[in-house]
N, C-alpha and C positions, 0 to 999 in steps of 0.2 A: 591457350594451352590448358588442358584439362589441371586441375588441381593436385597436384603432386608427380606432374609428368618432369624431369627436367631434362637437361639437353646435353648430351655427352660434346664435348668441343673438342676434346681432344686429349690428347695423355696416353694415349691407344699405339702403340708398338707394334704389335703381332697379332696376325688372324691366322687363322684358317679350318677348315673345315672338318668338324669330329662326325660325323652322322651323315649317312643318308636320305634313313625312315626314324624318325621324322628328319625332316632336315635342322642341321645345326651346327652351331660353330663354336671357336674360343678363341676369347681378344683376352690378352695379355695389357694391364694399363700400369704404367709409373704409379707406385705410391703416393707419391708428390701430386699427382694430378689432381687439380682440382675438380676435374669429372669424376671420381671416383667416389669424392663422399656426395655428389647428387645419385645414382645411377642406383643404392638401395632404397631408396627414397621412392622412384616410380617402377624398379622393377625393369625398366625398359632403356632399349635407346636405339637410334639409329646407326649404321653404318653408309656414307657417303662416299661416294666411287666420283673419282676425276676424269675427265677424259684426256685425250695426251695434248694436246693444245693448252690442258688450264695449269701447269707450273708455277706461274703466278698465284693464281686461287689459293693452290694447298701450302703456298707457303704462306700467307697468308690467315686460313685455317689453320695453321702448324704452328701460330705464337701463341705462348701462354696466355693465360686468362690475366695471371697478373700486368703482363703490358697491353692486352686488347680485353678488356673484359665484354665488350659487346663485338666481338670478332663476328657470330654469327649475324649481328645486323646488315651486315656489310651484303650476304647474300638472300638471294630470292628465295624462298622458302613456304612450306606448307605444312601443317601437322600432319602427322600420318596414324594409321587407326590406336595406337598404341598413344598417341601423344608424340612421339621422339619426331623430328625436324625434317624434314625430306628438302636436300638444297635440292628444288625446281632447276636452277640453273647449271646441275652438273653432269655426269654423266649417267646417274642409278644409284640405287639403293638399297640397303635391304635395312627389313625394321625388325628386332629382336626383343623376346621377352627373358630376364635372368631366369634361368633353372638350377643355377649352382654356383659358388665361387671358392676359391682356394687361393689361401696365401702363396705366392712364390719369389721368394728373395723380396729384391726391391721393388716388385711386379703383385697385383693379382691375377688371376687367371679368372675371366668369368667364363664360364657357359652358356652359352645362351638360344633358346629355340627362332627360327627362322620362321616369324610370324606373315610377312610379306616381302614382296621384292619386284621392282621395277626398273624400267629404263627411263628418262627422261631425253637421251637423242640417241641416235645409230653411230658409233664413234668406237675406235681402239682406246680403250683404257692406259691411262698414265702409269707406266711403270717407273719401280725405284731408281734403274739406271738414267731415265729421263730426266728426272725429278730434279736430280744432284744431289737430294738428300742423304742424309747417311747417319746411322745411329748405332754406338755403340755404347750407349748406354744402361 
């Protein structure tokens, strides 16, 4: 991992897409997250897509850092050009560089530009109703 790259694990609540040209998004993370004081530090991070078969996985990726601190050992993995973690074994990805952040409540709100994006298999993506998850936090 490049020097100052770190690896977003998780603490990420809400996406979705601000931009077209260029392309770009915004992830909403818990204050609390422990990914959140890595992610000004490289500037970057990944965004990792399930496919609907892997329920297990993302709950999995969805424990704190405080009970799994090497949660991302667990999976197959590659750097991706920015440094951020590309899980090989999921469904896609997209890699992000921060272009902006803003406090919101118990949330930040980053910005972030859409530097790359792939598939790793041909698959329907895992939705929240699948999942069982639920947050209302």
């Amino acid at each position: 991992m490049p020097v100052g790259v770190r690896r977003l694990t998780g603490g990420a609540n809400w996406l979705t897409q601000c931009s077209f040209d260029p392309p770009m998004l915004v992830l909403a993370v818990d204050n609390e997250a422990h990914s959140l004081d890595l992610i000004p530090e490289s500037g970057a991070f990944s965004v990792n897509f399930f496919a609907s078969g892997q329920r297990r996985q993302a709950g999995r990726l969805a424990r704190p850092a405080s009970r799994a601190p090497d949660k991302l050992g667990e999976f197959e993995q590659r750097d991706g050009e920015t440094g951020a973690p590309l899980l090989t074994g999921l469904l896609g990805y997209l890699e992000c560089r921060v272009a902006g952040e803003c406090p919101a409540g118990d949330h930040t709100v980053l910005v972030a530009a859409i530097v790359a994006a792939g598939l790793f298999a041909a698959d329907a993506p895992l939705e929240i109703h699948q999942a069982g998850f639920n947050y209302a936090g």
